[in-house]
C-alpha positions in Angstrom: 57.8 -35.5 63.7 55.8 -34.6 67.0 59.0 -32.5 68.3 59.9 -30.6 64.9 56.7 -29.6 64.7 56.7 -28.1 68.1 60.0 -26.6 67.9 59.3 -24.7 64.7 56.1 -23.7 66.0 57.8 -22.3 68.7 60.1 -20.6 66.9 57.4 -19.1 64.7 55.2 -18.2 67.8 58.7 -16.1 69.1 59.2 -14.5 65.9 55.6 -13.8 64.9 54.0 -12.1 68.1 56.9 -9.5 67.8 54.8 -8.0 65.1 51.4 -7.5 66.5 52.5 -6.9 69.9 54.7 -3.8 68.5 51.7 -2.9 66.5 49.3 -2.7 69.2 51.7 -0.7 71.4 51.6 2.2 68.6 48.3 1.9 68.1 47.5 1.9 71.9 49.7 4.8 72.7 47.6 6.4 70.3 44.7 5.5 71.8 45.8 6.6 75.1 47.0 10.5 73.8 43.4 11.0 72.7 42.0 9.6 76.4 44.7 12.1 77.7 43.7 14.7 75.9 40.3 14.0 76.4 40.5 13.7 80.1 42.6 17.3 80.0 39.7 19.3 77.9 37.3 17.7 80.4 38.5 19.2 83.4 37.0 22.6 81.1 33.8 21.5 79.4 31.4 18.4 79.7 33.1 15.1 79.8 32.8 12.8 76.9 30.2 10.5 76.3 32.1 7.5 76.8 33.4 9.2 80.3 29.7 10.2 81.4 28.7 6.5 80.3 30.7 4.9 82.5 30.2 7.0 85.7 26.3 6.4 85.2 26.2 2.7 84.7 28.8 2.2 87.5 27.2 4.7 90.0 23.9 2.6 89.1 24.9 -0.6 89.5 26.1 1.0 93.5 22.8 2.5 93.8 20.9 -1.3 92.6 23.5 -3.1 95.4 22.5 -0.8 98.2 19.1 -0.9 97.6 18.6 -4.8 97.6 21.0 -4.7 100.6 18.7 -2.6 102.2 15.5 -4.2 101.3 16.5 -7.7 102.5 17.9 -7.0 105.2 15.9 -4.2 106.7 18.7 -1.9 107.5 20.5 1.1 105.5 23.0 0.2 104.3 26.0 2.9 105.4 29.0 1.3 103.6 30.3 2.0 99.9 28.9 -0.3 97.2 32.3 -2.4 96.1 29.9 -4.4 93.7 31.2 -4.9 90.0 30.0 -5.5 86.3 33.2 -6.8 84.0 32.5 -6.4 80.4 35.0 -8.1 77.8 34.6 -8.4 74.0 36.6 -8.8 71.0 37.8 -10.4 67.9 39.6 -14.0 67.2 41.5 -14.0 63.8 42.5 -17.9 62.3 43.7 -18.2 59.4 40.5 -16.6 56.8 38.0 -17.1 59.5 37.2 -14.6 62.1 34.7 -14.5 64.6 33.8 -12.3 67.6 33.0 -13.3 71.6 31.4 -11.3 74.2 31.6 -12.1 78.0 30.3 -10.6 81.0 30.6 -10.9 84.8 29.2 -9.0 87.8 28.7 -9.5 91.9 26.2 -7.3 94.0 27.7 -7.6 97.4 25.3 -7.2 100.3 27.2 -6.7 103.6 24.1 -6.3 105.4 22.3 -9.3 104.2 23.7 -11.6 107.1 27.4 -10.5 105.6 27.6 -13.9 103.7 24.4 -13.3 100.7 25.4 -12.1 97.0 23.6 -12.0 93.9 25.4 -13.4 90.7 25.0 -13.0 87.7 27.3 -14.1 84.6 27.6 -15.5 81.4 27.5 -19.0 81.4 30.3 -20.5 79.2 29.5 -23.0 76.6 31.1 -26.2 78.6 30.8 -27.2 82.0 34.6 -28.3 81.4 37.1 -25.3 81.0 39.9 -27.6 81.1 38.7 -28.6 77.5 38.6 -24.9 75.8 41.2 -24.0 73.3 40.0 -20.2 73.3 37.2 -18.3 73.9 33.9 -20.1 75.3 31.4 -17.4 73.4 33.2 -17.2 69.7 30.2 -16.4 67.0 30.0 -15.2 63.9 30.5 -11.5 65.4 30.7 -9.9 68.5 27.2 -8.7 68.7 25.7 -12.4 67.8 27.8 -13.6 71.0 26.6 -11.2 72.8 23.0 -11.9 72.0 23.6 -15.8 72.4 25.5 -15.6 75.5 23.9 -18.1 78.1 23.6 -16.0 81.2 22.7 -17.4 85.0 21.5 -15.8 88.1 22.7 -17.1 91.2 22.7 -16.3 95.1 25.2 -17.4 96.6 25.8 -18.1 100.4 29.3 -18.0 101.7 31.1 -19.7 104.5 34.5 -18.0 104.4 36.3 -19.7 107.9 36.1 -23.1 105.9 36.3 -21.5 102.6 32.9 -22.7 101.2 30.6 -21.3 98.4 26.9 -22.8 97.6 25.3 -21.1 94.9 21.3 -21.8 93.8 20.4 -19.9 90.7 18.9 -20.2 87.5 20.5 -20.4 83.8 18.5 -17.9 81.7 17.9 -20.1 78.7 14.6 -21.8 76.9 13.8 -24.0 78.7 14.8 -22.0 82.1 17.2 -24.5 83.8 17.7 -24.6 87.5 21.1 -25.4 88.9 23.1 -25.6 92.1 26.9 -25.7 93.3 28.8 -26.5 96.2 32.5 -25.2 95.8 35.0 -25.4 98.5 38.4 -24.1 98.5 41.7 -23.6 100.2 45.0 -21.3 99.5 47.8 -19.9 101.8 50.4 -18.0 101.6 54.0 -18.6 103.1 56.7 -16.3 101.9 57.1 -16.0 98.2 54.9 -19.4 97.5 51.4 -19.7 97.5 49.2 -22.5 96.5 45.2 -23.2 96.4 42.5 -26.3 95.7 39.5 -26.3 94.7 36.7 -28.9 94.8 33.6 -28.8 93.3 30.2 -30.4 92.8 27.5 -29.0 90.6 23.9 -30.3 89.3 22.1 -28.8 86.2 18.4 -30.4 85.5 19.6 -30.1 81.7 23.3 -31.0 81.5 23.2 -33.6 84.5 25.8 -33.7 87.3 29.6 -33.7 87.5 32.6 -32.7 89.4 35.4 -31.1 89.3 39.5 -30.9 91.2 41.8 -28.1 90.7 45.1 -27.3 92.6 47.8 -24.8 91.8 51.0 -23.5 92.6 52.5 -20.2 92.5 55.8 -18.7 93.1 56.9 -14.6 93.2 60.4 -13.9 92.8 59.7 -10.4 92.4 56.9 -7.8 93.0 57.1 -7.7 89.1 57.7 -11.5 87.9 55.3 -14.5 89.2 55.6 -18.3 88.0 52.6 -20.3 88.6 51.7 -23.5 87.6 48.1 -25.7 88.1 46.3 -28.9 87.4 42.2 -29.4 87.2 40.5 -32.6 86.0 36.4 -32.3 85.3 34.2 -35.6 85.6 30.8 -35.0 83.6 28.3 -37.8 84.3 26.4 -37.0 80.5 28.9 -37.8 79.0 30.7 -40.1 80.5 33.8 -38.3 80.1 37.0 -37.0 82.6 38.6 -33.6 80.9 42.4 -33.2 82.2 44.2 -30.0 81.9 47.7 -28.4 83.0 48.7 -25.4 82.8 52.4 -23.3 83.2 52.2 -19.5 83.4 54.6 -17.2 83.8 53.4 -13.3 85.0 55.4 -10.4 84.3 54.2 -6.6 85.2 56.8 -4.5 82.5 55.8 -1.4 84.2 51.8 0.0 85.9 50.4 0.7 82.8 51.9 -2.7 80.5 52.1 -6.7 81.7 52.5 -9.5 79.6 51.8 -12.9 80.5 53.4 -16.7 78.9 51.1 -19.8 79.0 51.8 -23.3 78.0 48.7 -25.6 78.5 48.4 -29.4 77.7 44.5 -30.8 77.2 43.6 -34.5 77.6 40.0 -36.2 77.8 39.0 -39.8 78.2 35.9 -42.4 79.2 38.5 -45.0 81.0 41.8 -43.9 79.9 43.6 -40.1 79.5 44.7 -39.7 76.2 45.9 -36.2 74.6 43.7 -34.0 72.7 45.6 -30.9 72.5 48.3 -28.4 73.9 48.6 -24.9 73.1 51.0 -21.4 73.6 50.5 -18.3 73.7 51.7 -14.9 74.8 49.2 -12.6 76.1 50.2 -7.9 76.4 47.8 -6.2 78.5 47.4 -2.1 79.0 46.0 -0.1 80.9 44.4 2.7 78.4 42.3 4.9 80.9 43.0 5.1 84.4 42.3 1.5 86.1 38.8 0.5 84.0 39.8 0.2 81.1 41.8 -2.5 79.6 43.3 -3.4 76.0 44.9 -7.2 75.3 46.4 -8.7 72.3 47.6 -12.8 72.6 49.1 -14.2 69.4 48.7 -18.3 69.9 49.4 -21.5 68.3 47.4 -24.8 69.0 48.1 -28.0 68.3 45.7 -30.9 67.9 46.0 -34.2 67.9 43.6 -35.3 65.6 46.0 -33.1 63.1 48.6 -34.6 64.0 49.7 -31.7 66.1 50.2 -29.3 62.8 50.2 -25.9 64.9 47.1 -23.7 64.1 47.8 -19.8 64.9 45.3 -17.0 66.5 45.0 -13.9 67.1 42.9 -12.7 69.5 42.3 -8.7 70.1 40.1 -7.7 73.2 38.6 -5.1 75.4 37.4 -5.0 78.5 35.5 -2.2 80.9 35.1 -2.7 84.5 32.2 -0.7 86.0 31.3 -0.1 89.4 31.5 2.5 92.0 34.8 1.8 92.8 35.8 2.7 89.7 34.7 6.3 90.1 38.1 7.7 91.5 
């Protein structure tokens, strides 16, 4: 019964993403003609809000990372701002439910601040295990209730790159305030068309207790245009008692500069003592570039299978923005 299911699943999965993949692409080549067009008449008259609203948050968030650069470390600061702010947001769709997510990340780089200093800050996601999310980690009841839920954290972080080491001491923004630290150290190399990285990790939160966590991955590139990967990562939370298992098998492939699509097959397990399944899950994720290299439209159709369900597949649809800010998105 387990394999039936999964074939047809499958098979439905195949058949099924067709639809809203070839729906997006009209409605994203649409999208893109009216950027075009709006780029063209801009080159004549003022730019359009959403143009001018970008090139003033990202030229701000320059001007914030030069200025802290400068004020810490006493010197002025002569090199271009390559700090960041990623914005994504969007909309999950299962079944008659439908909720919204919102998720943000940035890094203030401060070259001048001993070269090894940044400031973090990020939305938290809702488990200190990612091997155990099905989804999204911020789904609400809309996108603006995620966004005003989001658990965020500020962090400086001191890095150690000859040994590949990252220790963060920071703050999650939340009532009560909660302090944290991590201690992250990783590895990766490159030899020909392999590469492969580990992680390890150790963090403390005065809330959520302490835990650990192991990752290691494996990639291969037969092609500029077409990467296979492959990884493993376990989690160890000491609150709960619990060890969260996860493996993942990706395949990458870039269709042209503008459109990529990407094919994921995950299996989740958790377990006190003993590893026992909880999940696995498929899905098929399109990705375009709609205006110039900031902003970023995705569609990913998936079915997930739970074992308390006896692995009856579940489908979603998830539809998603994101908007990358930053000065060295100005060009």
């Amino acid at each position: 019964m387990y394999v039936s299911k999964g074939r047809f699943a499958m098979l439905c999965l195949a058949a099924f993403c067709s639809l809203p993949v070839s729906s997006a692409e009209e409605e994203v080549s649409n999208t893109v003609a009216q950027f075009e067009n709006s780029e063209q008449i801009g080159k004549n008259t003022e730019p359009s809000w959403w143009l001018s609203s970008h090139e003033t948050v990202s030229k701000t968030i320059g001007n914030w990372s030069t200025n802290i650069d400068s004020f810490l470390s006493g010197t002025e600061s002569s090199q271009p701002s390559d700090s960041y702010l990623d914005v994504r947001f969007g909309t999950v769709l299962s079944g008659s439910e439908r909720s919204g997510f919102f998720d943000f990340r940035t890094r203030l780089k401060l070259p001048n601040t001993q070269g090894r200093l940044r400031l973090i800050i990020e939305s938290e996601p809702d488990s200190l295990a990612p091997e155990s999310l099905r989804g999204e980690s911020s789904q609400q009841n809309g996108i603006v209730n995620s966004a005003l839920k989001s658990n965020i954290s500020a962090a400086v972080r001191y890095i150690q790159e000859d040994i590949g080491l990252d220790l963060d001491a920071g703050i999650k923004v939340d009532f009560p305030l909660d302090p944290f630290l991590r201690l992250r150290l990783k590895q990766s190399d490159v030899t020909g068309s392999w590469n492969w990285w580990q992680n390890q990790e150790a963090f403390a939160y005065y809330s959520k207790g302490i835990g650990a966590r192991y990752g290691l991955g494996l990639g291969y590139a037969t092609s500029p245009t077409l990467n296979f990967g492959t990884d493993f990562g376990v989690t160890w939370l000491d609150k709960e008692g619990l060890f969260y298992v996860r493996e993942n098998f990706i395949i990458q492939h870039s269709l042209n500069e503008k459109n990529r699509m990407a094919y994921q097959l995950s299996f989740l397990q958790s377990g006190e003592q003993s590893i026992e399944p909880d999940s696995f899950l498929y899905n098929i994720q399109y990705e375009r570039l709609l205006y110039k290299d900031w902003l970023i439209g995705q569609v990913t159709p998936q079915f997930t299978h739970e074992a308390e369900d006896d692995y009856d597949g579940t489908f979603s649809l998830t539809l998603s923005l994101a908007i990358l800010l930053g000065p060295q998105y100005l060009h």
